[in-house]
C-alpha positions as a Markdown table, in Angstrom:
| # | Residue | x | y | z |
|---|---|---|---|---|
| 1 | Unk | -71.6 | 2.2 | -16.0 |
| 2 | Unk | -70.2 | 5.1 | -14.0 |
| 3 | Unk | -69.3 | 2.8 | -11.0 |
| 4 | Unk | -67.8 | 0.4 | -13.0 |
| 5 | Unk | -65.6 | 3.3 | -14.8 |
| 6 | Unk | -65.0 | 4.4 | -11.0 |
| 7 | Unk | -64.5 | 1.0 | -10.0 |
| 8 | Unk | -61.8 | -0.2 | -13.0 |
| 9 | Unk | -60.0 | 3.6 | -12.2 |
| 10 | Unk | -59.5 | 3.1 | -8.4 |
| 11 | Unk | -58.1 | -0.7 | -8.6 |
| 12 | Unk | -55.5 | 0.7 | -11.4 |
| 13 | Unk | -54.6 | 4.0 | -9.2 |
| 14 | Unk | -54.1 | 1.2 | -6.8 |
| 15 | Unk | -52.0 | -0.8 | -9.2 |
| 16 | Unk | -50.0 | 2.0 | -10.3 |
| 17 | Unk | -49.7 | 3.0 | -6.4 |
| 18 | Unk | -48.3 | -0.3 | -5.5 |
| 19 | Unk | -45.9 | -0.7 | -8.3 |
| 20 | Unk | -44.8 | 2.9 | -7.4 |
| 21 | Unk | -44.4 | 2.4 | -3.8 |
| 22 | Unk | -42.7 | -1.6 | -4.6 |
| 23 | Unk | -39.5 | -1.2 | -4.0 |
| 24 | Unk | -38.4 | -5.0 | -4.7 |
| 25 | Unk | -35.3 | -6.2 | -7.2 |
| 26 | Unk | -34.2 | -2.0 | -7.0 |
| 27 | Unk | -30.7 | -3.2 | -5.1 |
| 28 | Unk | -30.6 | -5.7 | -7.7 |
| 29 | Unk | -30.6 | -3.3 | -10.6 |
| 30 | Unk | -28.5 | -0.9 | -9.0 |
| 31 | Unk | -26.2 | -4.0 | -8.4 |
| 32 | Unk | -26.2 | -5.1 | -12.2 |
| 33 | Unk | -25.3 | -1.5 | -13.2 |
| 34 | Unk | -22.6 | -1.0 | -11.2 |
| 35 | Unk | -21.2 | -4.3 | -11.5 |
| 36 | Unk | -18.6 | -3.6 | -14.7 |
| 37 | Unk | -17.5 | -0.6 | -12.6 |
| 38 | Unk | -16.7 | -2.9 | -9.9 |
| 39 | Unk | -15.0 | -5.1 | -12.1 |
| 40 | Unk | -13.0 | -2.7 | -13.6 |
| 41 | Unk | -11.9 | -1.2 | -10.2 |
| 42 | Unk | -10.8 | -4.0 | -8.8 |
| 43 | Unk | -8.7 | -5.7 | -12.2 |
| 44 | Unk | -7.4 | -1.9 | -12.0 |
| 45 | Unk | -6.3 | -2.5 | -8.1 |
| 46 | Unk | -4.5 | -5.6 | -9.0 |
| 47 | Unk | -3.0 | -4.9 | -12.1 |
| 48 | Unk | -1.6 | -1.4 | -10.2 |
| 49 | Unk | -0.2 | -3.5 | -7.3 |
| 50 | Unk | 1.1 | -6.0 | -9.5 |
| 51 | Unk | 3.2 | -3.1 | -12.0 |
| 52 | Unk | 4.5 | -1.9 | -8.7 |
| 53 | Unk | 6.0 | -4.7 | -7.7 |
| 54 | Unk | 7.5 | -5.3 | -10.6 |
| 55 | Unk | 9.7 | -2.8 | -11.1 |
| 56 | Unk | 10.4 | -2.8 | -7.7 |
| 57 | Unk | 11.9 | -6.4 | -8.4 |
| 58 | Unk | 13.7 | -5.2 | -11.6 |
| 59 | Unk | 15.0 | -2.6 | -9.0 |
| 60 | Unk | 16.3 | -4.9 | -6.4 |
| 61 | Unk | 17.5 | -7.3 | -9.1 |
| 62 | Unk | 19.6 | -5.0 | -11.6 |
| 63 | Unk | 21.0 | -3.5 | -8.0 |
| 64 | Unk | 22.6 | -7.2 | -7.0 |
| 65 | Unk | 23.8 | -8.2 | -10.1 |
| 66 | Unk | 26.1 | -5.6 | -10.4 |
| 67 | Unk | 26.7 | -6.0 | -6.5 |
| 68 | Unk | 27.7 | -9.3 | -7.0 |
| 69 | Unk | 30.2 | -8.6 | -9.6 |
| 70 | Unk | 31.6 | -5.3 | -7.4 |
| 71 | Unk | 32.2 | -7.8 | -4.9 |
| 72 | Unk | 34.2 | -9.8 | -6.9 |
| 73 | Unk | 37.8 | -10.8 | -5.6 |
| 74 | Unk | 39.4 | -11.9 | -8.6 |
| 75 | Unk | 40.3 | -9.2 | -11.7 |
| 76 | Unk | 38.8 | -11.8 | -14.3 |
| 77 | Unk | 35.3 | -13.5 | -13.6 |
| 78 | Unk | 34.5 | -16.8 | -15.1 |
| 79 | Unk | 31.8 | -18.2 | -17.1 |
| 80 | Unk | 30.3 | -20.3 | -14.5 |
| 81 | Unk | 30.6 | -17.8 | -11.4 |
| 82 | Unk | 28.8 | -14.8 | -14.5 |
| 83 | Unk | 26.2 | -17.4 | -15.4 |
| 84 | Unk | 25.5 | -18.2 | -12.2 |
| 85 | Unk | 25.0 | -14.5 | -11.3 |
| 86 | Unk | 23.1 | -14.2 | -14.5 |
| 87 | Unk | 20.7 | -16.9 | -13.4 |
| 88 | Unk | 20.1 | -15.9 | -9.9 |
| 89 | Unk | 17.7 | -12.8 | -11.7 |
| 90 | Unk | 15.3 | -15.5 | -12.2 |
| 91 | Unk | 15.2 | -16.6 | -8.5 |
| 92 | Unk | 15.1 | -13.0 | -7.3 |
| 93 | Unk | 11.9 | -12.2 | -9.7 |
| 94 | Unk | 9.7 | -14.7 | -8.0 |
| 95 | Unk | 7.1 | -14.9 | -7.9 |
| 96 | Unk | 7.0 | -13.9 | -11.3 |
| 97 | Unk | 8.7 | -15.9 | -14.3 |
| 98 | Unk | 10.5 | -13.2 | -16.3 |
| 99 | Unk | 12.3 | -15.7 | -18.4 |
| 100 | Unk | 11.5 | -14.9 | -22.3 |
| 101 | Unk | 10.2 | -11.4 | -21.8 |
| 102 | Unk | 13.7 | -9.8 | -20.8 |
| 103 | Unk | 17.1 | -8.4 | -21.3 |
| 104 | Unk | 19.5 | -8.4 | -18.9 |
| 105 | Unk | 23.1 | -6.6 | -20.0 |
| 106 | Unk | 26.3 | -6.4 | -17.6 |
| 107 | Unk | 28.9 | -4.1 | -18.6 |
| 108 | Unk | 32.3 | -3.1 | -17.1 |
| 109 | Unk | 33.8 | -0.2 | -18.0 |
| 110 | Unk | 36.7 | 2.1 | -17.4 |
| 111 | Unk | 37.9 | 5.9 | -17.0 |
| 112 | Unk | 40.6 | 7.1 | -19.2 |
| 113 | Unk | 42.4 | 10.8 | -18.6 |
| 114 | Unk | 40.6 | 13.5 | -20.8 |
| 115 | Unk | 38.5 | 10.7 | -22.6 |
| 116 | Unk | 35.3 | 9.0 | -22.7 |
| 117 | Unk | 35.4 | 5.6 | -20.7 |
| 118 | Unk | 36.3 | 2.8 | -22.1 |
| 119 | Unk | 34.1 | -0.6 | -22.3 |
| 120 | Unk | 36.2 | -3.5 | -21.2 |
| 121 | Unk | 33.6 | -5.9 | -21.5 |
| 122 | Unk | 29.8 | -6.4 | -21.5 |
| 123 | Unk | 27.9 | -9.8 | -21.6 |
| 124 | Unk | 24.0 | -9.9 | -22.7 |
| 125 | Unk | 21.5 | -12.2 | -21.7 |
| 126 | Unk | 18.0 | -12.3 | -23.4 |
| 127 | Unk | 17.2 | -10.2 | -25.8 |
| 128 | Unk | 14.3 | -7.6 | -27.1 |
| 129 | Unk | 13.9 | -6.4 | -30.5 |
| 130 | Unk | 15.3 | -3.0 | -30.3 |
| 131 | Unk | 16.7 | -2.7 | -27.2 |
| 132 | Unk | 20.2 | -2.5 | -26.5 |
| 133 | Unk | 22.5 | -1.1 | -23.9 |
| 134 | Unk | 22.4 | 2.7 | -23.1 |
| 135 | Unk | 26.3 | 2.7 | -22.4 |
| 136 | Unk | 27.2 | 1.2 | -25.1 |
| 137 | Unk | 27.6 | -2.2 | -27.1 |
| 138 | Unk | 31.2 | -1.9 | -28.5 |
| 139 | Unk | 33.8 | -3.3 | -26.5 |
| 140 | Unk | 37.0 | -1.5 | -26.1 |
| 141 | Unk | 34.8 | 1.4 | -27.1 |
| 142 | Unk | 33.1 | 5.0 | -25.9 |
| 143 | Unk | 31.2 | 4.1 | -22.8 |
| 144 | Unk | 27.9 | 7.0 | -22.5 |
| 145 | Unk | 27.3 | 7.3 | -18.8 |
| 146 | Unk | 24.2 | 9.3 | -17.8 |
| 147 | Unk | 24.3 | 12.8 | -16.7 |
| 148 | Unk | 24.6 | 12.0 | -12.9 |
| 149 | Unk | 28.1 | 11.7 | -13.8 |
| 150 | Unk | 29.9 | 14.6 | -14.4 |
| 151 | Unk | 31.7 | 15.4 | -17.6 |
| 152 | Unk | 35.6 | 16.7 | -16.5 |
| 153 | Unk | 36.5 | 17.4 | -20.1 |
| 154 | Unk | 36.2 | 15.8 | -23.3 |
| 155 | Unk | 33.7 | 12.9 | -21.7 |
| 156 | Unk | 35.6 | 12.2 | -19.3 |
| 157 | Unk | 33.1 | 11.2 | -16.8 |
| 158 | Unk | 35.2 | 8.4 | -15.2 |
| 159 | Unk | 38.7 | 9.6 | -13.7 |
| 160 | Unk | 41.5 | 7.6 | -15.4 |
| 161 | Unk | 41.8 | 4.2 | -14.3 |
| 162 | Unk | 38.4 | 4.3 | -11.8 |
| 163 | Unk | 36.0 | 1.0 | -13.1 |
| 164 | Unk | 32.7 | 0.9 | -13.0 |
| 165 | Unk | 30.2 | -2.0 | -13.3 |
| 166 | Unk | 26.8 | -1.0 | -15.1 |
| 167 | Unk | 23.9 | -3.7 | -14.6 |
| 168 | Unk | 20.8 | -3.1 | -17.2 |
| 169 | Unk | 17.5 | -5.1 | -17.2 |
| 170 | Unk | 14.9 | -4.9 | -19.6 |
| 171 | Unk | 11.2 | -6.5 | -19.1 |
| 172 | Unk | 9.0 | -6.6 | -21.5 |
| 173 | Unk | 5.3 | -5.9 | -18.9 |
| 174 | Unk | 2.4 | -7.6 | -20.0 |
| 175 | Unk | -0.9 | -6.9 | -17.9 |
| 176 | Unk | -2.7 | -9.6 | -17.0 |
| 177 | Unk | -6.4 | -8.3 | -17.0 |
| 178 | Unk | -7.0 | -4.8 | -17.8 |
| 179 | Unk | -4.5 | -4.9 | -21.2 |
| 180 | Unk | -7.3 | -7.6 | -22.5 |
| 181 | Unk | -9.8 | -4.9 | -22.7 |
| 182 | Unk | -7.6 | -1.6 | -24.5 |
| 183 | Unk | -7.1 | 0.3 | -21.2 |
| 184 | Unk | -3.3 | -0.4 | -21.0 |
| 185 | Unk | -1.1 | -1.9 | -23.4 |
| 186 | Unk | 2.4 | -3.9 | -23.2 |
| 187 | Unk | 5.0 | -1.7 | -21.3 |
| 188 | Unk | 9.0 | -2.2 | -21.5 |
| 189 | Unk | 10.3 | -1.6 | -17.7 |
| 190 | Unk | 13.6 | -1.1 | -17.2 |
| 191 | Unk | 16.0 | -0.8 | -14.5 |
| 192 | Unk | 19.9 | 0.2 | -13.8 |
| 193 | Unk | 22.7 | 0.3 | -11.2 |
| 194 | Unk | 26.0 | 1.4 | -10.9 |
| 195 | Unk | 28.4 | -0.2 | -8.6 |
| 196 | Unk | 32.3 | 0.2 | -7.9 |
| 197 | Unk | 34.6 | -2.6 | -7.2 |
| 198 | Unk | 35.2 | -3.0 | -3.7 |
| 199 | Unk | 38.9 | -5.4 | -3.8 |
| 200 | Unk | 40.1 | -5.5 | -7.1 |
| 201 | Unk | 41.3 | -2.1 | -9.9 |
| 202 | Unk | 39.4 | -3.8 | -13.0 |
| 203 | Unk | 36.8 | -6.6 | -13.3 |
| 204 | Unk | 36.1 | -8.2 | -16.3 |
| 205 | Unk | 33.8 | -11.3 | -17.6 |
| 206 | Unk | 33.2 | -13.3 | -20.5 |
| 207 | Unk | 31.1 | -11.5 | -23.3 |
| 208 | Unk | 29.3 | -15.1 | -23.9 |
| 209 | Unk | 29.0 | -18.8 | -22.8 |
């Protein structure tokens, strides 16, 4: 009886030794566990990437809109040359389709001696429930420019006569992977420029098609 207790204990010290010393499936398991954190590194990676881009696009694009319309030769822009400029946002944001989620809002506007400037005109494309124009959505009203310019008296932060033409955009960021799962929700991205005209005292453009 004692050899067989003996026996029985030595074959399961030997089972226990074995299971102890098998080291089989443990990259496996330490594969499984770290898998979501993987997962979750990586959606971050691309979804990080991806935001930068973005608004590196919304950058470049509110930047050549109101380039475009600097540029212009001619005091009074037309419908088809502003929609044209209008639609060219949707070009420059490929490879991402932008149409839908945004708000794109041109605006000229104009100093005036020991006043705030004037807004001679302002055309909106797209729009975002509330969002509107920081300058200003009044035309032939108080233009608010931002506190890079200077206030000379009164808000006058445009000397009398001096035009200025003020290119918004508005996206409305959805993530693609991590937003699914609560870490980040939608975002609203926006972007301005400023840009003088280069040939003509004023530009102006249609406030709608």
């Amino acid at each position: 009886m004692k050899r067989l207790l003996k026996s029985t204990g030595s074959r399961m010290l030997g089972h226990i030794g074995e299971f102890i010393r098998n080291h089989r499936g443990v990259a496996m398991a330490e594969f499984a566990l770290m898998l979501p954190v993987l997962m979750l590194l990586t959606a971050g990676s691309f979804e990080v990437a991806r935001y930068a881009l973005m608004t590196q696009k919304l950058d470049r694009i509110a930047a050549t809109l109101s380039d475009l319309i600097a540029r212009s030769t001619i005091e009074d822009i037309t419908e088809v040359e502003i929609s044209n400029i209008i639609d060219s946002a949707l070009y420059m944001a490929q490879p991402f389709d932008i149409s839908g989620d945004n708000m794109i809002i041109l605006t000229s506007v104009q100093g005036r001696a020991g006043e705030a400037p004037e807004i001679l005109s302002q055309r909106v494309s797209g729009s975002i429930t509330g969002y509107s124009s920081n300058i200003g959505d009044t035309v032939g009203g108080d233009a608010s420019l931002p506190s890079a310019f200077p206030d000379a008296g009164s808000g006058e932060t445009l000397a009398d006569g001096e035009t200025l033409i003020i290119a918004e955009i508005y996206y409305d960021y959805n993530p693609y992977l991590i937003g699914e799962i609560g870490f980040f929700g939608d975002m609203m991205l926006r972007a301005r420029a400023y840009f003088r005209p280069r040939f003509t005292d004023t530009i102006t453009f249609p406030a709608s098609p």
